[in-house]
C-alpha positions, 0 to 999 in steps of 0.5 A: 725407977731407972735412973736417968744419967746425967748429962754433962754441960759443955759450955764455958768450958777450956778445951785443949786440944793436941793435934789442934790444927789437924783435920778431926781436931778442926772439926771439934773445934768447930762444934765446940768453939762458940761457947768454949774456950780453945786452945790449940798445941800443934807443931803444924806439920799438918795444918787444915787450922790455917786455911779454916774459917777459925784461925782468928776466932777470938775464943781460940789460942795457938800455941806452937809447940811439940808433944815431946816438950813436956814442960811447954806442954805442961804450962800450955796446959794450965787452967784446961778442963778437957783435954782432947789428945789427937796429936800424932804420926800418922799415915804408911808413907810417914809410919815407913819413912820414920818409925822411930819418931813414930814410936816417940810421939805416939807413945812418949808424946801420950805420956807427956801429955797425960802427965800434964794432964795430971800435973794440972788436976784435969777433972772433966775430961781426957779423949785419947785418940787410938787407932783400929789397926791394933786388931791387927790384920783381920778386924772383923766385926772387933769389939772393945774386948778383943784381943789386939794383936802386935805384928811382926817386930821390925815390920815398919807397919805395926811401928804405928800400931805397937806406939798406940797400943803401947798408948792405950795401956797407958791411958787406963794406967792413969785412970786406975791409979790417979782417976783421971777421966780418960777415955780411948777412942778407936776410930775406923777409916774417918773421912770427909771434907777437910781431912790432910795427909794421907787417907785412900779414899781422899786420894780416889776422890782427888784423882776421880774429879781429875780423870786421873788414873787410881792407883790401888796398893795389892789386889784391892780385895781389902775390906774396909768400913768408912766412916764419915767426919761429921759422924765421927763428931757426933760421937766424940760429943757424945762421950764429952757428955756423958759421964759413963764414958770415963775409963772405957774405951770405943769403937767409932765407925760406921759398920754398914758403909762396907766395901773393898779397896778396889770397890771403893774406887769403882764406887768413886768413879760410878758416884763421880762420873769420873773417867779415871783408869784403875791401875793395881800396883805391887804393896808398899808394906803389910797391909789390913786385909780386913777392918770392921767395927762392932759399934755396940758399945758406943750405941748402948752407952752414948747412943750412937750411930753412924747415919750417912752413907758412903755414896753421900759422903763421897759427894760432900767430900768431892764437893768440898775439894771442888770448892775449896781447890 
């Protein structure tokens, strides 16, 4: 008789998320808010928490504080079930401008929060938030197992890349030696309504609903696969689920919704009916030539799979923004 894996409840639960005021964070927040407790921990440099329907839900705690502050991080953290760790730099402009606070709070700011998390005896669950771009340049159709690659020491690009590999060995450290329920996620080029910061194409979509020109770093021939918030979510509620996620790491992406950069934008101004001109500018930095996720493992053990397409995405997104300008 197959052996059916039992599914984890995730009501009545003390979810602490780092990062909490930021555009993913406040998408879980919102699945996970009616029947769970939450407490925010974000120094709100950026902030999609503030302007949400959620601010003042009486089942959400704001803590203002910093990664870097292991000892306010560790007290925050008492009583939590599930820690779901999102803080982070992020973005080429902010990774350029600043690569050593890059590496102190990507790398350093993990280390603290897992040894609170250990410090509390966290029993459910860890999800530490990754990045794709540890494959390196090409990521062409990248599994959980391959090779990631480091870059060039002293390219400010891969400072971001180097903090959060440095970071995923850490995770798995932690669920070897002291069991703790950690699980790394990898998530591949995430957008939709809400996101903050930087993202090319939320960009392409506030500069198309404006007529105003695109601007593409490079020639545009670089491959990306999109993929949108609310699949990204399905995913992580998946792994919050289930009980085999513990100790592996996932590839979250959609592997269909495939394009070039320059594509992209054409996409972007055929679906919007926009009149923006596309202008090709020289590269600020290295750049990925070529991102694509196998998705695999996160279908045969979560039973995931990416379900909205990029042409309807780009509206959703483009009708948020007109909504919420």
């Amino acid at each position: 008789m197959k052996k059916v894996e039992k599914k984890v409840n995730l009501e009545n639960k003390k979810i602490f998320i780092t990062g909490g005021a930021g555009f993913i964070a406040n998408r879980i927040i919102s699945s996970l808010v009616e029947k769970n407790k939450i407490i925010v921990y974000d120094n709100f440099s950026r902030d999609t928490l503030t302007k949400s329907k959620y601010i003042n839900h009486k089942n959400i705690k704001i803590i203002k504080g910093d990664v870097l502050d292991i000892n306010l991080l560790t007290k925050s953290m008492k009583g939590s079930q599930v820690i779901i760790h999102a803080a982070a730099i992020a973005g080429i402009d902010t990774v350029i401008k600043n690569p050593v606070k890059t590496m102190q709070v990507n790398f350093i700011g993990t280390s603290n929060t897992l040894e609170a998390a250990r410090l509390n005896n966290v029993k459910n669950n860890f999800i530490d938030f990754s990045t794709s771009e540890i494959f390196g340049n090409y990521a062409y159709k990248s599994n959980e197992d391959t090779n990631a690659i480091s870059g060039v020491a002293g390219e400010a690009r891969w400072t971001y890349a180097v903090s959060k590999l440095a970071a995923e060995h850490l995770v798995l450290a932690y669920y070897n030696k002291y069991k703790l329920p950690t699980t790394t996620v990898r998530p591949f080029n995430i957008y939709g309504p809400g996101q903050t910061g930087e993202g090319a194409l939320i960009n392409f979509i506030k500069k198309a609903i404006n007529n105003e020109d695109i601007y593409i770093y490079g020639d545009g021939s670089q491959i990306r696969a999109w993929c949108f918030i609310d699949d990204f979510i399905d995913c992580i509620l998946k792994i919050l689920v289930n009980s085999k996620s513990k100790g592996q790491s996932f590839n979250i992406g959609n592997s269909k919704a495939i394009i070039t950069v320059y594509g992209l934008a054409q996409t972007i101004c055929r679906v919007l009916n926009s009149k923006s001109k596309i202008i090709f500018k020289p590269s600020l930095s290295a750049d990925i030539e070529l991102r694509i996720p196998s998705v695999e493992k996160s279908h045969k053990i979560l039973g995931f799979k990416a379900k909205i397409g990029l042409s309807e995405g780009i509206i959703r997104t483009a009708n948020w923004l007109i909504n919420n300008d």
